[in-house]
N, C-alpha and C positions, 0 to 999 in steps of 0.2 A: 252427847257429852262424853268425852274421852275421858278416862281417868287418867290421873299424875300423883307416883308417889311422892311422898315427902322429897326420900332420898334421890326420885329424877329430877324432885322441886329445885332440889337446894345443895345438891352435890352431898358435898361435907360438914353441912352448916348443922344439921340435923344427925347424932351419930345415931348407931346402930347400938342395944335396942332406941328406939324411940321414947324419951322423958319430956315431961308437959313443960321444964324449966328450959331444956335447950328449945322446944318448939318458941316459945314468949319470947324467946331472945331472936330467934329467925324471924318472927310478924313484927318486932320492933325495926329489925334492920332491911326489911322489903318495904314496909310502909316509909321508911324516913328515902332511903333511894328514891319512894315516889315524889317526895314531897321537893326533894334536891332537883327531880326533872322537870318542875313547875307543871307534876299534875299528871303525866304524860303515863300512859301505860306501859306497865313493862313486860317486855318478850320473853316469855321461857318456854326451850324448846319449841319455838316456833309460832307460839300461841301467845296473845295476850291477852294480860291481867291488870285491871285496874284497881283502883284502893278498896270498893264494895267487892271484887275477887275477893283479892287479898285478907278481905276481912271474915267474908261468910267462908272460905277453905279454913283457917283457923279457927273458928268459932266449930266447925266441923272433926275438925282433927282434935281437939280437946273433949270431945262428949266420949263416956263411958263405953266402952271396947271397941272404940274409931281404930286407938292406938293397935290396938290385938288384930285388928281385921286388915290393916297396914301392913303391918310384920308377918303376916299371916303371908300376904301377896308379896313382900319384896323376897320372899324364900321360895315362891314358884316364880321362877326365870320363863316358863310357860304363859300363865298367866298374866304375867307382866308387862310380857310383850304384848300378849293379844288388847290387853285393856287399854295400852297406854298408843300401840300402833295399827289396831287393827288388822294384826299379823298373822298366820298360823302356819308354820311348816306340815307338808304331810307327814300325818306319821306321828306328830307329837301329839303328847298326853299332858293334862292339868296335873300337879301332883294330888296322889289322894289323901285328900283332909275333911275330921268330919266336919271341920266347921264349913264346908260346902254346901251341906244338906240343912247348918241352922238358919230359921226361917227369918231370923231378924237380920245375919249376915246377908242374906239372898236379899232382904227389902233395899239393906241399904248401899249393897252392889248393883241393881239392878240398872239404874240408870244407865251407868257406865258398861255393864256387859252388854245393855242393849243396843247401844250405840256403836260398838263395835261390832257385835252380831249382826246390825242390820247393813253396815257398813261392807264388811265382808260378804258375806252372803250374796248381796247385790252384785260387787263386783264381781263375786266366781261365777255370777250367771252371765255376768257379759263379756267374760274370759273364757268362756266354757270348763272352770278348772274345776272340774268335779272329784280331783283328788283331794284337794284343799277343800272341797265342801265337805266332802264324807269326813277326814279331819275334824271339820268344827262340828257337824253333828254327832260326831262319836264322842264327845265331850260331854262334860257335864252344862245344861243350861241355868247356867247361877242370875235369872230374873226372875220374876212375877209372869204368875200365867197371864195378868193383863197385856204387860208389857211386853211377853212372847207374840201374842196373838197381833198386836198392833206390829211387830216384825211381819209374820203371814201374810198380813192385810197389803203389805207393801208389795210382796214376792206373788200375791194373785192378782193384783194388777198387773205386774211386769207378764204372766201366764194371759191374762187376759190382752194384753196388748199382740201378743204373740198372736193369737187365736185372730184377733181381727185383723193382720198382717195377714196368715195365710188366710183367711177366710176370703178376703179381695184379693188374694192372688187368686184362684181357685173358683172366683165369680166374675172374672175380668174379660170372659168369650160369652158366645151365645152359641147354638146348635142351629145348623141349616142343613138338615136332611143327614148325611154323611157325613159332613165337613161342621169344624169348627171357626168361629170367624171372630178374632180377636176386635172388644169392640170398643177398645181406649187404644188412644196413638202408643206408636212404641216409644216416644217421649214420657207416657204419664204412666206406661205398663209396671208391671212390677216383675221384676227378671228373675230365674231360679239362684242367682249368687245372692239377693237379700235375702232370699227366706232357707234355702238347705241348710246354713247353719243353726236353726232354729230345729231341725229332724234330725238330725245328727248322732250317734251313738251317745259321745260325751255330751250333749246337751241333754236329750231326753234322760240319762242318768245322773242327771242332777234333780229333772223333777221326779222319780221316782225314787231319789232319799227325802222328798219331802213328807211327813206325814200324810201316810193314806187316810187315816179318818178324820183327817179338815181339806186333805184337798183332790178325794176320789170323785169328785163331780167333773170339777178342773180338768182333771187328768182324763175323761172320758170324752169331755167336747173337744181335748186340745187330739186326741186320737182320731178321732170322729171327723174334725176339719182336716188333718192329716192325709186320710182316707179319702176326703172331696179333693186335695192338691195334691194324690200320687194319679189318680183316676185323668183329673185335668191332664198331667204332664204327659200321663199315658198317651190319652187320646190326641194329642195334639202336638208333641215333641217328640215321634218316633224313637228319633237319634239319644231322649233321653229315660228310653225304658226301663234300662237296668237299675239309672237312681229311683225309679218313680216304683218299681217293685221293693227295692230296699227304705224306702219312706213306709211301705205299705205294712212291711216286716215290722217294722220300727212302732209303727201304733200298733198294731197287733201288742206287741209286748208293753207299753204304754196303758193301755184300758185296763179298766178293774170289772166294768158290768161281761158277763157272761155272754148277753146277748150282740154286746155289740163285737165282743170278741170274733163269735159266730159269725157275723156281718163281715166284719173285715177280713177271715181267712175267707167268704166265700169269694169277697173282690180276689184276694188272694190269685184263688184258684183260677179264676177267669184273665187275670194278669196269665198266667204260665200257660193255658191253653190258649190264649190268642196271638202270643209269642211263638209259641210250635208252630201252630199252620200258619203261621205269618212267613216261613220260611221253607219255600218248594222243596220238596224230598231230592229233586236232582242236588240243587243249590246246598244242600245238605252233605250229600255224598260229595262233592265238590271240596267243602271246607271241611269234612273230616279229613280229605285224602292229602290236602294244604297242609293241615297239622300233621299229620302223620308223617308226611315226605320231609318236613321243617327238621320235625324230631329226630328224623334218622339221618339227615343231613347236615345234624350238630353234631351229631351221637359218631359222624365219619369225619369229621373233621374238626374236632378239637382243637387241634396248634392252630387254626386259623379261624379259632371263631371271633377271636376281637375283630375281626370285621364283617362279624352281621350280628351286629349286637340289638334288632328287632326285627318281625317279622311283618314283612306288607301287610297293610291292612286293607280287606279288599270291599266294597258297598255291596250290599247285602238286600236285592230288591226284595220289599214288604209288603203286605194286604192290608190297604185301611181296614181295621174291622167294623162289623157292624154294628150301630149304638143303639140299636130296637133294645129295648128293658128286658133283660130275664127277669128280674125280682123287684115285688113290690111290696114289697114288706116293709121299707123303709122310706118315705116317703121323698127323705134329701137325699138321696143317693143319687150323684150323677152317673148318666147311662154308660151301662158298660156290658158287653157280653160276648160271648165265644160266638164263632160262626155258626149264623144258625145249622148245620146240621152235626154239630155237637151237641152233645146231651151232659145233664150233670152226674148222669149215671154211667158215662164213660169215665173209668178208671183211669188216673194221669198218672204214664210210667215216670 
């Protein structure tokens, strides 16, 4: 339920401060409009109100410091917005007032702040605007802890739907020796443009403004599946290793358990050593001497570089690596490992 102040109620009808005698004359001349429309509700601001509205808002607005908690909000323009549109610019602040911290204020805002909180919240998670969320948690939360938690309730479902997106992406092949063998048509598959927005810098820091101590379990399995769908893309998308090591980064910083921290730099590591010798030491010196010759080739001809404004991009033959298991320590881990005659005691420059 959105809030509505008086004065967005009623424009002018209502002056500023707020008196119980101009309210009675406002619920007289919205209830007789009703009755002149033969019944029909009426629209304000976009929303309709019928005569039990109309009657329980005034019955509302006349109880003991309704009016004070009112005037309290048409003087945060902050506030106001956010209650009445579910709005918040980055960067903006509630004004400080103690009556934010009184607990019978809090009771009987809460409806309405939660409605908006849950409102926004939701959408910056499916806008990715994580500058607008930190915004609204750098605020103050004017609800009841019930009514926070039933917000939460909402936002780990949305984590948990996540989780079994990538989870069926990431379980969508089987292993045949060497090879990976996708085992749904590429009609039913599930492609890397649905789910990378969901690994994303700005997404995953939206979940880690969410409270760690209601949702560090969350935040550990959403790492954790992260970890099985950079490994997948690994082993089967050559062409997309570089995003599938930046997913891998990404839960890295994501997890809160220690252990599984450990887990994931070790995928980590096995990421960047099967990259290296993935790529022959000639074919190496090849595409150092590429760039280098590129570089000195801009670096002499300046007036003319708006016409090579990129440089060839040349295929780069790879080594399937080898999927035998280094570590068993984790029982879901899909296979992943350096060539075996790498060792985890060889130092990676």
């Amino acid at each position: 339920m959105l809030y509505l102040s008086p004065s967005s109620l009623f424009g002018d009808v209502i002056p500023q401060p707020f008196d119980k005698k101009a309210i009675q004359l406002a619920r007289k001349k919205l209830l007789a409009e009703i009755e002149l429309s033969d019944g029909k509700d009426l629209r304000i601001r976009g929303r309709s109100f019928g005569k039990n509205d109309i009657i329980n808002y005034f019955e509302d607005l006349l109880q003991d410091q309704v009016l004070e908690y009112h005037t309290a909000i048409s003087h945060d323009k902050v506030l106001l917005a956010f209650l009445e549109e579910a709005a918040i610019q980055p960067g903006e602040h509630f004004t400080k007032n103690p009556l934010y911290t009184d607990a019978s204020f809090i009771r009987w805002i809460s409806a309405s702040f939660t409605g908006s909180f849950r409102r926004l919240t939701l959408e910056c998670f499916r806008s990715s605007d994580e500058l607008t969320l930190a915004t609204l948690f750098n605020n103050p939360y004017l609800m009841t802890l019930a009514d926070l938690e039933q917000v939460w309730i909402d936002v780990a479902k949305l984590i948990r739907d996540n989780i079994a997106l990538l989870n069926r992406y990431q379980s969508q092949s089987q292993q045949k020796g060497r090879h990976w063998i996708v085992r749904n048509s590429v009609r039913h598959s599930i492609r890397i443009s649905q789910i990378s927005g969901l690994m994303d810098d700005r997404y995953l820091a939206m979940i880690r403004l969410l409270p760690e101590s209601r949702f560090s379990e969350l935040r550990n399995r959403y790492a954790f599946v992260m970890m099985q769908a950079a490994i997948f893309t690994f082993n089967t998308r050559i062409y997309k290793r570089n995003l599938a090591e930046k997913w891998i980064i990404n839960a890295e910083l994501l997890t809160v358990s220690p252990e599984l921290k450990t887990q994931i730099a070790d995928k980590l590591w096995e990421f960047k050593r099967i990259r290296k010798k993935s790529i022959p030491v000639p074919v190496r010196i090849i595409i150092i001497a590429v760039v280098v010759g590129s570089n000195l080739f801009r670096m002499f001809n300046k007036e003319d570089s708006t016409h090579y404004q990129t440089v060839p991009t040349y295929r780069i033959p790879v080594i399937t690596p080898d999927t035998t298991k280094r570590h068993n320590t984790f029982r879901d881990s899909l296979l992943l490992k350096a060539p075996s005659h790498l060792t985890p005691s060889t130092p990676f420059p």
